[in-house]
C-alpha positions, 0 to 999 in steps of 0.5 A: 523506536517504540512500536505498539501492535493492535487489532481493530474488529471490523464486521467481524474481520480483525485488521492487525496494525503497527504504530511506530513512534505514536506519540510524536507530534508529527503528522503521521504516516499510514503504510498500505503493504503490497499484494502479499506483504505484512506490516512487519515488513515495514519496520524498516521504513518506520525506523527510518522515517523516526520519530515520525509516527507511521503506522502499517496494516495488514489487509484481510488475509495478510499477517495477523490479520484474520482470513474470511470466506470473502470480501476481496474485491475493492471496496472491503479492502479500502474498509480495512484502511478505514477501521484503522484510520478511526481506530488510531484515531488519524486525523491527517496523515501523508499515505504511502501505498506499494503495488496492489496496495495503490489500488486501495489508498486510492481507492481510500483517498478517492473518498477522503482527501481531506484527511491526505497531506500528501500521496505516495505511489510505488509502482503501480497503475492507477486501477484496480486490476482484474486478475487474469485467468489461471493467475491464482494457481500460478500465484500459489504453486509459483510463488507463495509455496515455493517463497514460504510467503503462506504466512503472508499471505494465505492462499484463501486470501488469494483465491479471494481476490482471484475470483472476486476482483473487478477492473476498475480505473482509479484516475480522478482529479487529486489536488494534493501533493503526489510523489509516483515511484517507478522501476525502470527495468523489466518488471516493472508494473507501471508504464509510461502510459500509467505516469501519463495517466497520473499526471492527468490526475494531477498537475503538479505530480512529481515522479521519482525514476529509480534505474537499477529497479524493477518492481520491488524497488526497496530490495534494489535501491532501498536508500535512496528510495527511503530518502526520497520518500522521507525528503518528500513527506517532510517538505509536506 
């Protein structure tokens, strides 16, 4: 599998991105990581999905990707997906997105449908969450310090969400195909009321439950959640 790293510089902010297999004629895939995760940690699906061209970004604050002062909150994410789809120069792509990264592809695709042959969703509600009082530190001091995830994500980064986040709902009407992935054991981030949520939003959703999971369901049930979202986008 062949990988090129690059960087595209948005208002002042660069944004890293992988692109795995980039001269295959097929339709491409666009990777949206979770909370605190780095395009690196999605070389494995990119080898899988091969000789697919997929590529993966780093949000502000993750991976390579610089770190400013603020711009946290929803709508600078969703700017982070739009310089890269311009820099690869995407023109349609299926988008996969997991956890946190839900908020942002849809957040993304409530303005580009268009561009989206399909939609896949790991785990997570169709909002973008507010985080709670006393999360920020509890987030450093529990997980990413104990974890060595600084490089993942930097605590700046997290105070940055903490502070600027707003609630917001993401369910709209989405006539394109919709794949949701869902962990069935405690952990879980998405309920029977989320699946709810998302079959309003679209009628013909398909929904994948995994039963040996929780949340981080590629650590629990990687091959059969790599094969479901492989068989999914090709029948696109």
């Amino acid at each position: 599998m062949e990988v090129r790293s690059s960087f595209v510089d948005h208002d002042g902010v660069r944004i890293h991105y992988l692109v795995a297999n980039e001269h295959s004629s097929s339709v491409p895939v666009l990777i949206c990581p979770g909370l605190s995760e780095t395009a690196e940690e999605y070389m494995e699906l990119m080898e899988y999905l091969s000789p697919r061209t997929c590529v993966a970004l780093s949000f502000r604050g993750r991976g390579q990707s610089s770190t400013p002062d603020s711009g946290y909150d929803l709508k600078p994410h969703i700017s982070d997906i739009e310089a890269v789809v311009r820099d690869a120069q995407l023109n349609r792509f299926h988008l996969f997105a997991y956890s946190r990264g839900v908020s942002y592809a849809l957040g993304y695709a409530g303005n580009n449908a268009s561009q989206i042959m399909s939609l896949v969703l790991q785990d997570y509600p169709a909002e973008h969450k507010q985080m709670p009082a006393g999360w920020v530190d509890e987030y450093i001091h529990q997980y990413l310090i104990p974890f060595s995830r600084q490089r993942n994500i930097r605590p700046e980064a997290v105070r940055g969400i903490g502070n600027e986040s707003i609630q917001r709902t993401l369910a709209y009407p989405f006539d394109k195909r919709m794949l949701v992935l869902r962990g069935m054991l405690e952990g879980s981030l998405l309920d029977d009321e989320g699946i709810k949520q998302y079959k309003s939003m679209n009628g013909k959703l398909k929904v994948q439950q995994f039963s040996r999971s929780g949340h981080n369901i590629r650590s629990t049930e990687k091959e059969l959640l790599f094969r479901v979202i492989s068989d999914f986008i090709n029948f696109s």
